[in-house]
C-alpha positions as CSV (number, residue, x, y, z in Angstrom):
1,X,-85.2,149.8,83.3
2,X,-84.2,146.2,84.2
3,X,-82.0,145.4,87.0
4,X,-79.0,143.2,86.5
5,X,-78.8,140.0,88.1
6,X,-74.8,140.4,88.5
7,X,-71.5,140.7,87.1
8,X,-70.2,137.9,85.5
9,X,-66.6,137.3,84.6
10,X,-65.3,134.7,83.0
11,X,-61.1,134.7,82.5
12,X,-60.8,138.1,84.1
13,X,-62.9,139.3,81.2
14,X,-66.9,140.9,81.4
15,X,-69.1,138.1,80.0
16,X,-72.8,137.0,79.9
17,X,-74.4,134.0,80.9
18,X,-77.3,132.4,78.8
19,X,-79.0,129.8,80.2
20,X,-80.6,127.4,78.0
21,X,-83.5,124.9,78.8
22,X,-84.8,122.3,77.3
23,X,-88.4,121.1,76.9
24,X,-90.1,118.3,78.7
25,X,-90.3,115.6,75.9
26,X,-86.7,116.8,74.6
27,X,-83.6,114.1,74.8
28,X,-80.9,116.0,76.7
29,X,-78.1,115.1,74.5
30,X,-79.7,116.2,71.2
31,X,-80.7,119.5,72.6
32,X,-77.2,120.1,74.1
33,X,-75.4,119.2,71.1
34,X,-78.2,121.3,68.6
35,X,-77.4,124.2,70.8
36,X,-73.3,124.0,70.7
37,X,-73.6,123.5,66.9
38,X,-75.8,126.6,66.9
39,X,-73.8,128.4,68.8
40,X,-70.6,127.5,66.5
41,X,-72.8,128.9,63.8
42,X,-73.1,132.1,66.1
43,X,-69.6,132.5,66.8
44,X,-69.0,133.0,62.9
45,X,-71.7,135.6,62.9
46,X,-70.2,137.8,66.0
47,X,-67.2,140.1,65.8
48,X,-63.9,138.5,66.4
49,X,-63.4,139.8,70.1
50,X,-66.8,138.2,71.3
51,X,-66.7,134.5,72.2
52,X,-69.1,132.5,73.0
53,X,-68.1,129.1,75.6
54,X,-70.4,126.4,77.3
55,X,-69.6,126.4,80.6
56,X,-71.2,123.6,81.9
57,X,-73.4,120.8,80.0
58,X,-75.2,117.9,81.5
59,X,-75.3,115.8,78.5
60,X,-71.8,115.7,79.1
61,X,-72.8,113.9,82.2
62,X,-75.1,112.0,80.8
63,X,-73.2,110.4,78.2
64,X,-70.2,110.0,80.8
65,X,-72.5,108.0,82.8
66,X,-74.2,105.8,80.2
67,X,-70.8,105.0,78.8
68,X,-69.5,104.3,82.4
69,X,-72.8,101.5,82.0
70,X,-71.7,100.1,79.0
71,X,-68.5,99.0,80.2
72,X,-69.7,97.6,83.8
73,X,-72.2,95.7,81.7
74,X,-69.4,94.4,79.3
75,X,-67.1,93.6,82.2
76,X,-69.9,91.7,84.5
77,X,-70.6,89.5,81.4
78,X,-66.8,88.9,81.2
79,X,-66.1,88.1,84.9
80,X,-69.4,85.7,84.6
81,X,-68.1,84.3,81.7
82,X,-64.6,83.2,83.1
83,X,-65.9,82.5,86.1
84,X,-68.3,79.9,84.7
85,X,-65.6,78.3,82.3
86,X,-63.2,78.5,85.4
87,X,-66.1,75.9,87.3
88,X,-67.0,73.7,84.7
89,X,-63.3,73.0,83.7
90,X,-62.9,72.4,87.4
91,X,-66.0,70.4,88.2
92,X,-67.1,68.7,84.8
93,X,-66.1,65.1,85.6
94,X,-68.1,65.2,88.7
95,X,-71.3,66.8,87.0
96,X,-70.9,64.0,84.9
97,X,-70.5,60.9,86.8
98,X,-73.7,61.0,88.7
99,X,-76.0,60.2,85.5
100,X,-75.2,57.1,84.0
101,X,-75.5,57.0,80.0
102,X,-78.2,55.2,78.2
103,X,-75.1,54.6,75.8
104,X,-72.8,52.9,77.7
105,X,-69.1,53.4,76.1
106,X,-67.9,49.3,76.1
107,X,-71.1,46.8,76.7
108,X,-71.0,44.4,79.4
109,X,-69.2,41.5,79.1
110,X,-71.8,39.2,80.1
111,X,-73.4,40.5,77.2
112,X,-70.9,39.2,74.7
113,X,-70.0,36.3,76.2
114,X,-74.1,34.9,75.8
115,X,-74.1,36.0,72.0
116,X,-70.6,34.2,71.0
């Protein structure tokens, strides 16, 4: 006869806990989210008095935490973004005024004067 591990009570109410592991080469959030939608499949199965809840899920955490890199990504290419714009419309006459044009915007008059 097997021994029980222990009670468990969830809500006040007798309940049993099924742990569920993945493989090694399995993606975390698929496996999580194939195993709630088979166990919504379940829950139509069992008699209305028995439910079935997840009480914890890491691919919760996992999503959490890669959305929570999506948007530090988004908002360090922001902040570089204005900060760049916020220099260059601050310094861009004097990046320019070091290098002379080949073009020069009115010709010399010395120039002019020999060709009239």
């Amino acid at each position: 006869m097997a021994q029980p591990i222990g009670n468990v009570h969830i809500d006040g109410e007798d309940g049993v806990i099924l742990n569920v592991y993945r493989q090694s080469d399995a993606n975390v959030v698929t496996a999580a989210s194939e195993v709630v939608s088979s166990m919504e499949e379940l829950q139509g199965i069992l008699p209305g008095d028995v439910t079935i809840d997840v009480l914890t899920n890491k691919a919760d955490f996992i999503e959490m935490s890669i959305n929570n890199l999506l948007l530090t990504g988004l908002q360090a290419v922001i902040l570089v973004v204005l900060i760049l714009l916020a220099f260059l419309a601050a310094h861009a006459p004097r990046l320019l005024l070091p290098y002379p044009s080949p073009y020069p915007s009115s010709p010399p008059s010395a120039l002019w004067t020999g060709l009239t």
